[in-house]
BAZAFI-711017 format. One record per residue (C-alpha): residue number from 1; residue in one letter; x, y, z. Coordinates in nm, 4 decimals, always signed. Layout:
BEGIN
{site NUM; A; {X; Y; Z}}
...
END
This chain:
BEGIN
{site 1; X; {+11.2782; +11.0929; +12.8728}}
{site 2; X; {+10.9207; +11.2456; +12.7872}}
{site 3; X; {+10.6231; +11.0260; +12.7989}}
{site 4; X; {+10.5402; +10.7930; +12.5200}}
{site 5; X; {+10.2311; +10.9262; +12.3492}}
{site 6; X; {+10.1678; +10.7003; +12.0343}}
{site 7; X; {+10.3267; +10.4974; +11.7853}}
{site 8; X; {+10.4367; +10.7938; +11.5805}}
{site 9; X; {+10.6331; +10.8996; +11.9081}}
{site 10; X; {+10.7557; +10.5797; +11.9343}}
{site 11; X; {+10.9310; +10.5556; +11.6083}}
{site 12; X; {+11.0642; +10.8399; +11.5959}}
{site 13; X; {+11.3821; +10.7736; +11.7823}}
{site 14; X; {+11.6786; +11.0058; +11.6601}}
{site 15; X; {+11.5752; +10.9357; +11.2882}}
{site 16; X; {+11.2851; +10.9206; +11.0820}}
{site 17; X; {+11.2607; +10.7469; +10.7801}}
{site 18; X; {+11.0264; +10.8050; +10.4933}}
{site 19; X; {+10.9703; +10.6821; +10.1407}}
{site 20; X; {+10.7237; +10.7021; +9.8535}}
{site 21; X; {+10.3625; +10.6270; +9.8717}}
{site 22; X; {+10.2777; +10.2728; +9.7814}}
{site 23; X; {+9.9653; +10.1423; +9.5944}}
{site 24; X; {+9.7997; +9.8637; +9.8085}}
{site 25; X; {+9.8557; +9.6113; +9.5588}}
{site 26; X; {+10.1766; +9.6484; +9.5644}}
{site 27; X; {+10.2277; +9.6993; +9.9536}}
{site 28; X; {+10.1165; +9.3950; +9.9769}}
{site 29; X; {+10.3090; +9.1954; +9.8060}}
{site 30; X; {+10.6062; +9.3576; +9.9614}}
{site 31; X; {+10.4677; +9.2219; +10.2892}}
{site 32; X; {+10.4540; +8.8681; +10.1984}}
{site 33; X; {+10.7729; +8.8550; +10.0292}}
{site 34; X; {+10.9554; +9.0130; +10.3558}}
{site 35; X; {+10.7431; +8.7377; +10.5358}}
{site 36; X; {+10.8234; +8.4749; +10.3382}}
{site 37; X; {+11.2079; +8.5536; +10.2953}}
{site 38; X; {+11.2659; +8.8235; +10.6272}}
{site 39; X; {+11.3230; +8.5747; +10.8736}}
{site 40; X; {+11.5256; +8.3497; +10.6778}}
{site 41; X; {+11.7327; +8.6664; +10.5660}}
{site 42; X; {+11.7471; +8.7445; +10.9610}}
{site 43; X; {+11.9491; +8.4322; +11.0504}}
{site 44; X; {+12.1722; +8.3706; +10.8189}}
{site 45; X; {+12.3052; +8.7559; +10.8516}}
{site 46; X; {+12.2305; +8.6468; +11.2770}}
{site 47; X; {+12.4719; +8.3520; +11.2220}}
{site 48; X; {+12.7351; +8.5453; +11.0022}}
{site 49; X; {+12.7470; +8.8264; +11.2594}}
{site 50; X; {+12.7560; +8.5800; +11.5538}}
{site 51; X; {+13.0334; +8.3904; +11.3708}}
{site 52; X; {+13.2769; +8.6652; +11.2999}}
{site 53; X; {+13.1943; +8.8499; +11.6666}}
{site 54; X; {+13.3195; +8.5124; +11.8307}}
{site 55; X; {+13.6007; +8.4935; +11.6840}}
{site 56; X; {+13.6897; +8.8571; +11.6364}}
{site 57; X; {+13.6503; +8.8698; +12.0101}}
{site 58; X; {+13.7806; +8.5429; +12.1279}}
{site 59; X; {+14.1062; +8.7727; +12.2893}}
{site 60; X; {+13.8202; +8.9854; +12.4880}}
{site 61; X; {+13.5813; +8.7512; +12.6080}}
{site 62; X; {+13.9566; +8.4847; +12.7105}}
{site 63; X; {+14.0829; +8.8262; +12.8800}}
{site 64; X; {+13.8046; +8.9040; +13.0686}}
{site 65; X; {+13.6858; +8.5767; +13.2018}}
{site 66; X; {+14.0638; +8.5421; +13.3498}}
{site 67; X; {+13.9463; +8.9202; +13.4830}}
{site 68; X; {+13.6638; +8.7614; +13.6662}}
{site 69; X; {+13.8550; +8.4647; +13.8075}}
{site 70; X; {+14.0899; +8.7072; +13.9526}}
{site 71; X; {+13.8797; +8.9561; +14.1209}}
{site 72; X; {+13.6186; +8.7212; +14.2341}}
{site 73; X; {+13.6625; +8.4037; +14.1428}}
{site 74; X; {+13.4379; +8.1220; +13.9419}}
{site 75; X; {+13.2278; +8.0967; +13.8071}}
{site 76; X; {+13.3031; +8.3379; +13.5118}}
{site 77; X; {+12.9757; +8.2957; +13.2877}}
{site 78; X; {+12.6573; +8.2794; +13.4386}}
{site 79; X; {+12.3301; +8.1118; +13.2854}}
{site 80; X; {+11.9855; +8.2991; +13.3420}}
{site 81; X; {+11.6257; +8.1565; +13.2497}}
{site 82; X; {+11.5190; +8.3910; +13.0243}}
{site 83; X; {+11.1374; +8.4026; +12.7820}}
{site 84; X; {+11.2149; +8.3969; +12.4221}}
{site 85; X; {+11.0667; +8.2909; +12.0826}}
{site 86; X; {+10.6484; +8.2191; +12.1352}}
{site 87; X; {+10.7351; +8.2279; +12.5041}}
{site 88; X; {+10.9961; +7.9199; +12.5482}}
{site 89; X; {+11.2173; +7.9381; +12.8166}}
{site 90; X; {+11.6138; +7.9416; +12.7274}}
{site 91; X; {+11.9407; +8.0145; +12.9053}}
{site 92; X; {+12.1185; +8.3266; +12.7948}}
{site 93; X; {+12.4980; +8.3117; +12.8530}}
{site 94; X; {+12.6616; +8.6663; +13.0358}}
{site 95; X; {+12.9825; +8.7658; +13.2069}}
{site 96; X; {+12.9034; +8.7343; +13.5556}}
{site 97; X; {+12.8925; +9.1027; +13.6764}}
{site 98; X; {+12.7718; +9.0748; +14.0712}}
{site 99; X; {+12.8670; +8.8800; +14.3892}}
{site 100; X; {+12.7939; +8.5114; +14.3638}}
{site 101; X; {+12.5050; +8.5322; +14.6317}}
{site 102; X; {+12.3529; +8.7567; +14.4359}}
{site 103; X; {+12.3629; +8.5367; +14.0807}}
{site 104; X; {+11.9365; +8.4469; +14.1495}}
{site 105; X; {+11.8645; +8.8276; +14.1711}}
{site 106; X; {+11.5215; +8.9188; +14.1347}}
{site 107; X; {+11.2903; +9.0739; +13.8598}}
{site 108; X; {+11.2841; +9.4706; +13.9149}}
{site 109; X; {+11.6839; +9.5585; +13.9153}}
{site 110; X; {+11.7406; +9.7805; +14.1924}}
{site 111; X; {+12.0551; +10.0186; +14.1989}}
{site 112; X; {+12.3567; +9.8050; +14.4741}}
{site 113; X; {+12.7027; +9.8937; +14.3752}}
{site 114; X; {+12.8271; +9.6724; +14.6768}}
{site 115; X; {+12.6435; +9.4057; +14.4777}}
{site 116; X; {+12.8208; +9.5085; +14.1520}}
{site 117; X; {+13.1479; +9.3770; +14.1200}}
{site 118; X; {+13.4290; +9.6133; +14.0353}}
{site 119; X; {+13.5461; +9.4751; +13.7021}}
{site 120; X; {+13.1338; +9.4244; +13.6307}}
{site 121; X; {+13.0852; +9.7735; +13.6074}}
{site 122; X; {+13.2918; +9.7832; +13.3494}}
{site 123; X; {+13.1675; +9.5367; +13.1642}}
{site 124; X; {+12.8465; +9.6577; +13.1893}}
{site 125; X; {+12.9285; +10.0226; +13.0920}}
{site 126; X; {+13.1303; +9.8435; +12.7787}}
{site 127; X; {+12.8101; +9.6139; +12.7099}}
{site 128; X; {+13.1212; +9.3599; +12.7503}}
{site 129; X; {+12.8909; +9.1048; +12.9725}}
{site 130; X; {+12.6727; +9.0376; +12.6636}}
{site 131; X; {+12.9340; +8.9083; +12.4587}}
{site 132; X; {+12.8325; +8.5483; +12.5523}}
{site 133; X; {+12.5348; +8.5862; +12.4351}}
{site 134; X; {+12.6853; +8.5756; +12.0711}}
{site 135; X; {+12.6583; +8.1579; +12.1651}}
{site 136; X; {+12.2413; +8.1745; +12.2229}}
{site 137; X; {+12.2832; +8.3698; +11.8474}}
{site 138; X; {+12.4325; +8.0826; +11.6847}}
{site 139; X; {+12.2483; +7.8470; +11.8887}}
{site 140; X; {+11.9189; +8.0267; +11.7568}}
{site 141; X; {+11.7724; +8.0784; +12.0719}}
{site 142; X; {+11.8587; +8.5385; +12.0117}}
{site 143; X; {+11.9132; +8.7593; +11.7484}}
{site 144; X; {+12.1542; +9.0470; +11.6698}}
{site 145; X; {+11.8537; +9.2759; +11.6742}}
{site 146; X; {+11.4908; +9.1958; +11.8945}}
{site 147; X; {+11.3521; +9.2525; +12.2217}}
{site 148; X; {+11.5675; +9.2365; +12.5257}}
{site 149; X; {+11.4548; +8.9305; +12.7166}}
{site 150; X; {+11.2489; +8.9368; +13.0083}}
{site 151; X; {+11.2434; +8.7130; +13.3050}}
{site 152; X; {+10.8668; +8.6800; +13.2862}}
{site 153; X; {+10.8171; +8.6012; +13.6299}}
{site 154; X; {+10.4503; +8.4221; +13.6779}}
{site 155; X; {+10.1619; +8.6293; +13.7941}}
{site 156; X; {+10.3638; +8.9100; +13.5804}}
{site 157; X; {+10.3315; +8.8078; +13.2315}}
{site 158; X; {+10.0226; +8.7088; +13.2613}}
{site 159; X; {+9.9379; +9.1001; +13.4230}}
{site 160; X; {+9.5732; +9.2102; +13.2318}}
{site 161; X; {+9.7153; +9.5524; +13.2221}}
{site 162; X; {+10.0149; +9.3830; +13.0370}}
{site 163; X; {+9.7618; +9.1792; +12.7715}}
{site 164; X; {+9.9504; +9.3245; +12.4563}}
{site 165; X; {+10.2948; +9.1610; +12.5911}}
{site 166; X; {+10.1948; +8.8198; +12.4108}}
{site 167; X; {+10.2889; +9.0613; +12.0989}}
{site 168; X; {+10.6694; +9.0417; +12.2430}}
{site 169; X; {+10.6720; +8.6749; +12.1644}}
{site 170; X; {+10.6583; +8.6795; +11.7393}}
{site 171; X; {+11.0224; +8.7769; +11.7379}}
{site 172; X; {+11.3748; +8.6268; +11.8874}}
{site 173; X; {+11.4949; +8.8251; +12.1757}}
{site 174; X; {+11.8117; +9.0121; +12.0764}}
{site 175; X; {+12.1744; +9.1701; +12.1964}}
{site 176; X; {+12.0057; +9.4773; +12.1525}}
{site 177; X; {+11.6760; +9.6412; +12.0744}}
{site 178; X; {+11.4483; +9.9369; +12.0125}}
{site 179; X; {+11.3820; +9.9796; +12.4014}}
{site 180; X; {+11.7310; +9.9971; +12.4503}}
{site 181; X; {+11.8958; +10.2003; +12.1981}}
{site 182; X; {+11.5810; +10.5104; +12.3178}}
{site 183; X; {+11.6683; +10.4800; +12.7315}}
{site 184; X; {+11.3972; +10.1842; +12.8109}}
{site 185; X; {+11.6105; +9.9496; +12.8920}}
{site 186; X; {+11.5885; +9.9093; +13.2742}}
{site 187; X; {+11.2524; +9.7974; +13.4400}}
{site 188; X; {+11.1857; +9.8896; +13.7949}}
{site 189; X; {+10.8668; +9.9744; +13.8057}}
{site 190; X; {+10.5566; +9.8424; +13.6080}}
{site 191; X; {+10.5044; +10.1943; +13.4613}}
{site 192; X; {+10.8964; +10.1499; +13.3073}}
{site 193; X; {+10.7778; +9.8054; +13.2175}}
{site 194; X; {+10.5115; +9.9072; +13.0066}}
{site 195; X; {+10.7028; +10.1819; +12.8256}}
{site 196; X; {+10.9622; +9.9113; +12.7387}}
{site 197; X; {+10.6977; +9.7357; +12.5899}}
{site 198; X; {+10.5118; +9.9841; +12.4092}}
{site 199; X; {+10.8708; +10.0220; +12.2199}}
{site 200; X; {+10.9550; +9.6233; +12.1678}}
{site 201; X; {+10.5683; +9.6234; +12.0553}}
{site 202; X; {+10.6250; +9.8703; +11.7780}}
{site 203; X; {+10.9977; +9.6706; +11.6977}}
{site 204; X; {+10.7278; +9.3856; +11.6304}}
{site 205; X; {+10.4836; +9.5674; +11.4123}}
{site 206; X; {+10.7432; +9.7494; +11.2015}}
{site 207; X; {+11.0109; +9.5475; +11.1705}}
{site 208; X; {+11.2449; +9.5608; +10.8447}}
{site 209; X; {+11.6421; +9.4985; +10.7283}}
{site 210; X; {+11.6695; +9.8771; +10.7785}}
{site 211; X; {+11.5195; +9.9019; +11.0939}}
{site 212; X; {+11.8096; +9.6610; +11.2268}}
{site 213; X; {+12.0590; +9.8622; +11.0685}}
{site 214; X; {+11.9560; +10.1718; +11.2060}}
{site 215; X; {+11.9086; +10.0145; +11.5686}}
{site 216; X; {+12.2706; +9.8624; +11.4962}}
{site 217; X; {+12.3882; +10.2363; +11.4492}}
{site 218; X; {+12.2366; +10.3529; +11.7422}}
{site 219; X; {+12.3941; +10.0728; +11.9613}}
{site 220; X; {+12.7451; +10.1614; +11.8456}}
{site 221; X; {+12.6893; +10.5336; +11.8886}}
{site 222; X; {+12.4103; +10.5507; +12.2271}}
{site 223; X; {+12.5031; +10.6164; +12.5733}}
{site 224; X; {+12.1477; +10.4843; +12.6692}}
{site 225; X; {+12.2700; +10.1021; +12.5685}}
{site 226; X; {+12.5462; +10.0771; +12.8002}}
{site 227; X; {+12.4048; +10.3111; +13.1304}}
{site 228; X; {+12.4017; +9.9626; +13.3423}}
{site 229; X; {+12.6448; +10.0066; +13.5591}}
{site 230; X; {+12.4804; +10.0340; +13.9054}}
{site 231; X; {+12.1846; +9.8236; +13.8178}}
{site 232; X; {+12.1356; +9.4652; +13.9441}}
{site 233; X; {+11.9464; +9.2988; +13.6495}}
{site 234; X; {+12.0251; +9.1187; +13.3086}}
{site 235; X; {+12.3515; +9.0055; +13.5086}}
END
């Protein structure tokens, strides 16, 4: 992917959107009212499209923990310590993907396919393994639509080169985001760590209703969501 220049750059994406000029009066109040009324908008649509995925997936997510059991064994869901809403910790729920010894992991993924179980990969090319995490959306600890959590590791976070990551921390961390639906998903390095960033950053500053849509799109329709296969992270 080329190098992030500026926030033009990064919301550009695969579409552009553009509308009519707005007087500052009235710009304004458009802000305060999607203040006011966004987030409450946000979870009630969160809980309706947690709702219906659960149970319009209740056949996958029974089918594929009794795919788990039998090529590996228990435990079948596995709960990670993840940094979410103004930096409290929660547990997000996923499929378990890799070898049981290898459930701790560590920060930067790193690419193991013996690690990498063989009915993980699939789930992880599928995005099958975040299905779980339809429970931390109802439990309002996600979103459909946010930043991908981090693991935040200490001495990381708190990285001066990393200052603007407190920014991260205004919104719920989601199924899927900005980062992931333009390639930035996966952080092994600090340099892919920052780009990730710079795009959950700009999620932040220019949120709106059709900004989830269109990041919903992309989800259904991107290669870059799902190209986890190999790696070791967000088990």
């Amino acid at each position: 992917m080329r190098a992030v220049n500026n926030k033009s750059d990064l919301g550009s994406g695969h579409i552009t959107a553009t509308g009519p000029q707005l007087s500052a009066s009235t710009s304004s109040d458009a802000t305060a009212r999607a203040l006011r009324f966004g987030p409450i908008i946000k979870r009630v649509l969160d809980v309706v499209i947690a709702a219906a995925g659960l149970i319009l997936f209740s056949p996958i997510l029974v089918l594929t923990a009794l795919a788990i059991i039998l090529d590996s064994k228990a435990p079948t869901v596995c709960r990670h310590v993840r940094y979410g809403y103004s930096n409290q910790t929660f547990r997000i729920f996923t499929f378990r993907c890799t070898m049981q010894e290898n459930i701790g992991g560590s920060f930067y993924p790193q690419r193991s396919g013996a690690r990498v179980t063989s009915i993980g990969r699939i789930l992880r090319s599928s995005g099958t393994d975040r299905l779980p995490q339809l429970v931390n959306v109802l439990r309002g600890e996600m979103s459909i639509v946010g930043p991908r959590p981090y693991e935040a590791p200490p001495g990381m976070i708190f990285d001066p080169q990393l200052s603007r990551f407190s920014g991260h921390r205004k919104v719920k961390p989601g199924l899927t985001g900005w980062a992931q639906v333009n390639g930035c998903g996966d952080v092994n390095s600090l340099k892919a760590m920052r780009r990730r960033i710079e795009y959950d950053l700009y999620y932040v500053e220019n949120w709106s209703f059709l900004f989830d849509l269109k990041i919903i799109l992309m989800t259904l329709g991107s290669k870059n969501t799902y190209a986890r296969a190999g790696w070791t992270t967000d088990r």
